[in-house]
N, C-alpha and C positions, 0 to 999 in steps of 0.2 A: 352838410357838416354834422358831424354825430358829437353830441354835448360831452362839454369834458369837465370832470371833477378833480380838484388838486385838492389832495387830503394833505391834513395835518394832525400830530399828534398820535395816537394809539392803534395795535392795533383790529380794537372795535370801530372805531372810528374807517378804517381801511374797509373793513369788511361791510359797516355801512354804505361805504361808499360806492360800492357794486350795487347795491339796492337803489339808491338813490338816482343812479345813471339809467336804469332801468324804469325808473316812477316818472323820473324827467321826462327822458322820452316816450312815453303812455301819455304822457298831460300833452304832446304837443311842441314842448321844448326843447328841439334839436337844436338849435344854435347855443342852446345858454353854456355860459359858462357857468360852474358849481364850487363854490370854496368851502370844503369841508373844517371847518376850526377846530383848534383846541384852544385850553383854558387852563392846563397847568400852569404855566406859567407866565407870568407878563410879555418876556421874550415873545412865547408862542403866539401870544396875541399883537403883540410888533409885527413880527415875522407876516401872519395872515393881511393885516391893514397894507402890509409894503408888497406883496401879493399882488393884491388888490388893484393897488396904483399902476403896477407895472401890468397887470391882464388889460386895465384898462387902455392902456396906452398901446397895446399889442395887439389889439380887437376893440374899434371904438365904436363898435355896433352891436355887438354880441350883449343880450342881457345876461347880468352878474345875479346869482343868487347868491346867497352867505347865509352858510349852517352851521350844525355845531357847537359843543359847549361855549364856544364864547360867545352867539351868535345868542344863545341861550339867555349867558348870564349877563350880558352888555348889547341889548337888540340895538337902542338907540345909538350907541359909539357906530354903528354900522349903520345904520340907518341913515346918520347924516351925512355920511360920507358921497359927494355926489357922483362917484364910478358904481353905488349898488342899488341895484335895480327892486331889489327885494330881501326880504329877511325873513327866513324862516325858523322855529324851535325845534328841539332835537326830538317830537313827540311829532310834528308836524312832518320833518323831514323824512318820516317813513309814512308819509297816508297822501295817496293817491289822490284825496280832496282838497286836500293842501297843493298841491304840486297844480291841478287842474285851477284853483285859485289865483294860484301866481301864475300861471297862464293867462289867465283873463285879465289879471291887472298890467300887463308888461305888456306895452306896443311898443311902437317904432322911440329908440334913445331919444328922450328927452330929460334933461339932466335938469333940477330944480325942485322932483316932487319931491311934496310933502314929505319929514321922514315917518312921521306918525302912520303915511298912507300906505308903508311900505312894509311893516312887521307884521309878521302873522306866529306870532310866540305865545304858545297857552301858557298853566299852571303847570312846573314839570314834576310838583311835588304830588298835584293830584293824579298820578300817573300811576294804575294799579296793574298793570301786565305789561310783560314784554312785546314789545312790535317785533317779531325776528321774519323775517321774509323770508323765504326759499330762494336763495342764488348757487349761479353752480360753484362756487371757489373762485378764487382770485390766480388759478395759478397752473393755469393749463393742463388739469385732468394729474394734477402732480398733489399738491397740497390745497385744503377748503377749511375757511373757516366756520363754527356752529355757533351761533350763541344761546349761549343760556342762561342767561342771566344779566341784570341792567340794575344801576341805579347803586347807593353806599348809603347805608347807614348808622356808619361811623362819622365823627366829626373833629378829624386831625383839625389840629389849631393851625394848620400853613394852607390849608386844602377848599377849594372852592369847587369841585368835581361833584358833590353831591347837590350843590344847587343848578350843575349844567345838568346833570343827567339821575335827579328823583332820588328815591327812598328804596331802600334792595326789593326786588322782585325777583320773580325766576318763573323760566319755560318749564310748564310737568314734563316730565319723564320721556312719557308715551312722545309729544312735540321735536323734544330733542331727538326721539331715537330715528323716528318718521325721517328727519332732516338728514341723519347720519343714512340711516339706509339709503336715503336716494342718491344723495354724495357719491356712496360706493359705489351703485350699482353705474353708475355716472362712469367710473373709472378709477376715481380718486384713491389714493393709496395712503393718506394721514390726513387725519384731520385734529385739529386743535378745536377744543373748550376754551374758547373766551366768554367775557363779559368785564364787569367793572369791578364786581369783587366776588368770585368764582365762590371762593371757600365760604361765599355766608348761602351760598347756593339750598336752597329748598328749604326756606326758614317759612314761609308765608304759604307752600304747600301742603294739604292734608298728609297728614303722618309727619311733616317735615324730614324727609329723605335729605342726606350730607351728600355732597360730593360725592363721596368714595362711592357710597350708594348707586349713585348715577353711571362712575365709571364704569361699575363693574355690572352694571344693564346693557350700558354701549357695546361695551366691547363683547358681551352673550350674545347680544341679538346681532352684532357684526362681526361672524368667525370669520370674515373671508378681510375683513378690514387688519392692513398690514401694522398700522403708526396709529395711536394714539396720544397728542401730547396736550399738555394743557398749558394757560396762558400765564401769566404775574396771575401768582396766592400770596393771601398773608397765612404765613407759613403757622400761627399761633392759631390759627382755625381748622388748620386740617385736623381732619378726623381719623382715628384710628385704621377705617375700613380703606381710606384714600393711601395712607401711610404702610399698612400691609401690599398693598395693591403693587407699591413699585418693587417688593419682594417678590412676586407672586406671578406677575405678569409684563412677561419680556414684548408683549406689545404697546405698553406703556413705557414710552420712553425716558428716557435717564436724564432729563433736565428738567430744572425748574428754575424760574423768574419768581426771586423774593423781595415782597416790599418790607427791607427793614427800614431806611432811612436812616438810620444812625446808629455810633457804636456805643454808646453814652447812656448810662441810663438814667441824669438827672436831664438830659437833653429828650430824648422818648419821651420822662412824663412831660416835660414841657410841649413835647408835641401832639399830646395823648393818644400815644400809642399805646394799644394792650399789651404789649408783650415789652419784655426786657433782654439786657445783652445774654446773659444767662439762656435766656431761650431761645435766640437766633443759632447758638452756638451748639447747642443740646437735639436742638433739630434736622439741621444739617448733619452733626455727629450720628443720628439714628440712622437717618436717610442714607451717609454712606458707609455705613455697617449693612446696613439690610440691601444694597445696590451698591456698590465700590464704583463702577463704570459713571455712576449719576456726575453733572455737571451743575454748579449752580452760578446764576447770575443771580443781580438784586439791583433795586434804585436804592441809592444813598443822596441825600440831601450834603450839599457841603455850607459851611456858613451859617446856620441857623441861629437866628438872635441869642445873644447872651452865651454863645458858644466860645467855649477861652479854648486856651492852644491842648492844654490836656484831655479836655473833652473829646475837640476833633483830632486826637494822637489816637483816642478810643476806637473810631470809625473806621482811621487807617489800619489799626491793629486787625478792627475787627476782618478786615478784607484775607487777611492771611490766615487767621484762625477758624474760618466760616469755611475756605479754600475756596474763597468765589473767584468763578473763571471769565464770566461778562461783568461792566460794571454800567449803569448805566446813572451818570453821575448829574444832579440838578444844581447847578449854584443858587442858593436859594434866591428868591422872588419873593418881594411881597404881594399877595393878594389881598384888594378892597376887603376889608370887610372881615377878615379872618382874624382870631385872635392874636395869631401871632404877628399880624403887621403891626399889632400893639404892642410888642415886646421891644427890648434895645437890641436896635440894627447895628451889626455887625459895619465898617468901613463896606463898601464894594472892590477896592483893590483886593481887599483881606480876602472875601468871599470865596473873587477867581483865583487868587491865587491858592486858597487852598481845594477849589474843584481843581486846577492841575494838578495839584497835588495829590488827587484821589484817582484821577485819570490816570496818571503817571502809574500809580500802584496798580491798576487796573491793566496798563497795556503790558506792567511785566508779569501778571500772573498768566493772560492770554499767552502769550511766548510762552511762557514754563508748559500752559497746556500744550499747545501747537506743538513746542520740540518733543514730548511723548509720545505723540501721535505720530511721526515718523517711523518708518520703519513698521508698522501694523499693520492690522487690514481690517478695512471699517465697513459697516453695509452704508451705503449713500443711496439717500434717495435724487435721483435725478430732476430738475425742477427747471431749468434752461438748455439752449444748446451745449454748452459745456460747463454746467454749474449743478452744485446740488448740495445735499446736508448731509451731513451723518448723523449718527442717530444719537448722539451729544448737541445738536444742532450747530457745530461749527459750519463753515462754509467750506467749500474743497472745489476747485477746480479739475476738470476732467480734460486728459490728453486731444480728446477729440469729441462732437458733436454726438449725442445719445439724446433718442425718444425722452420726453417729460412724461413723469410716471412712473418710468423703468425704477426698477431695486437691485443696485450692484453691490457686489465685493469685490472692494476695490483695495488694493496696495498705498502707502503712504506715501512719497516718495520727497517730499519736503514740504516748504512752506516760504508764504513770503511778507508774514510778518502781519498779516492780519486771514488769512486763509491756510487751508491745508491744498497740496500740490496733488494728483494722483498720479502715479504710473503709468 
């Protein structure tokens, strides 16, 4: 049996996951099952423990590892759990030593050890480079992800992500481009810049090179590379040369993932975030001046302590005014230990009922996009037997089975409400 990984959360997190299945199996660990965590939010850490329970009960043989921010920021919550076999840290979960460790400690199921005996989680704050492994893509010779970058530091008052995954670092230049070239020469036809916070990218590097910097080496030293798109930026960091780039360069594609969180700006400082409503709005406004064709999604937090109905009227407004087309919507969560679990909490009916309330504005801006898109002709990247992106990254269904990889122009011909149709 070949080890399986269930990821959760990000995705960084995904593309670790290709690595991790790969180290597994190197150590020896072809039976394990692998639970990749996240730690945004409390949810997510419910969601993996219920995981858990139910692998266990599906395979009561199979040894469980648990990785991952949460596995990070809460070893022991997992550790006592008695369906996990071992616990690893997100610094660990990419070294080979690690993996060959928990080899050696995992025999035949026996439920009862120690949980102490069971963690293998360092310092993730003493953590001065990126681990970024060489994997081919997640996505059949179609789309790969690069990373370039690990770790925040920033310290949002709702955000626990900078003590799962360290202080900003970034992959040099020359690492990333090594990784893009071989992607291509691979087959791959887009590849995406992830990491945890893109835009603070090349702060800790000689010269400190931006972003924009970085794109515009990828995409030199990869003329034959068709897509490049990049991951969630906080849009108040982009840099001039990143911000020309989507004027400049029709290989760079026309979407972005912004982390505003909120439309409010007495709610922002409460979150301390750098940037205010004024500049979510100024940003976007440049971006489609200088690209009209650009798409933008964002996370918006809904519910945030001490948030009255005018505030979150701001956040809704802001979705319209921004012209965001994806939304990807958080009801807030208190996290241990963050300022704001110390702030006054909002009811929880209140909460979801206003993340539907953001969802709601979120699924009719998608439709307004989708119903434009009729009737066009989009180039799609093909990435399943009859699925693929356009180069806005909506989804689009294709009449009939085509190669992964392939770059079509293709005709609009409807939609069904969460995809576009083709002809």
């Amino acid at each position: 049996m070949r080890n399986s990984v269930v990821t959760f959360g990000c995705r960084l997190n995904a593309y670790e996951s290709e690595a991790i299945r790969h180290l597994a199996g190197a150590a020896g660990l072809d039976e394990a099952i692998i639970v990749n965590t996240c730690a945004v939010t409390g949810t997510a850490v419910r969601q993996a423990r219920q995981a858990i329970r139910r692998l266990r009960h599906e395979h009561p043989r199979a040894p469980i590892v648990v990785t991952g921010c949460a596995a990070q920021i809460e070893p022991a919550t997992f550790a006592r759990m008695p369906q996990v076999d071992r616990v690893l840290g997100n610094a660990e979960k990419l070294d080979l030593a690690a993996w060959r460790r928990a080899g050696a400690r995992i025999g035949p199921r026996a439920d009862g050890a120690a949980a102490a005996d069971k963690v293998d989680v360092g310092d993730i704050m003493r953590e001065q480079r990126v681990n970024a492994p060489m994997i081919d893509g997640v996505l059949r010779r179609a789309r790969a992800f690069v990373q370039v970058q690990n770790g925040c530091d920033h310290r949002c008052t709702f955000c626990v992500i900078p003590f799962g995954r360290g202080n900003s670092r970034s992959l040099p230049m020359d690492g990333v481009i090594a990784q893009v070239r071989r992607l291509v020469e691979s087959g791959y036809r887009e590849i995406v810049l992830t990491g945890v916070d893109i835009t603070s990218y090349g702060a800790g590097l000689p010269g400190a090179p931006r972003l924009g910097t970085l794109v515009g080496r990828v995409l030199r030293a990869a003329p034959e590379l068709a897509r490049l798109r990049l991951s969630s930026i906080d849009a108040v960091e982009a840099d001039r040369e990143l911000v020309e780039a989507f004027a400049s360069e029709p290989r760079l594609m026309p979407h972005l993932h912004l982390s505003l969180q909120a439309g409010d700006d007495m709610i922002l400082k409460r979150m301390r975030r750098r940037h205010r409503r004024a500049d979510a709005l100024g940003f976007c406004a440049t971006l489609r001046r200088l690209r009209p064709d650009i798409v933008f999604g964002a996370d918006i937090i809904a519910g945030f302590p001490t948030e009255t109905a005018d505030m979150f009227a701001r956040s809704l407004d802001l979705v319209d005014e921004c012209g965001l087309t994806y939304l990807h919507v958080f009801p807030y969560s208190p996290r241990p230990g963050t300022p704001a679990s110390r702030m006054p909490a909002l009811a929880p009916p209140l909460v979801k009922e206003r993340a539907a309330r953001l969802r709601a504005k979120g699924d009719s801006r998608l439709q307004r996009h989708l119903d434009a898109q009729v009737g066009t002709t989009t180039s799609v990247l093909i990435e399943g037997r009859a699925l693929g992106h356009t180069e806005q990254f909506t989804p689009i269904r294709l009449p009939a089975p085509a190669p992964p990889g392939t770059l079509a122009r293709l005709a609009v011909a409807g939609h069904d409400g969460r995809r576009l149709i083709a002809a």
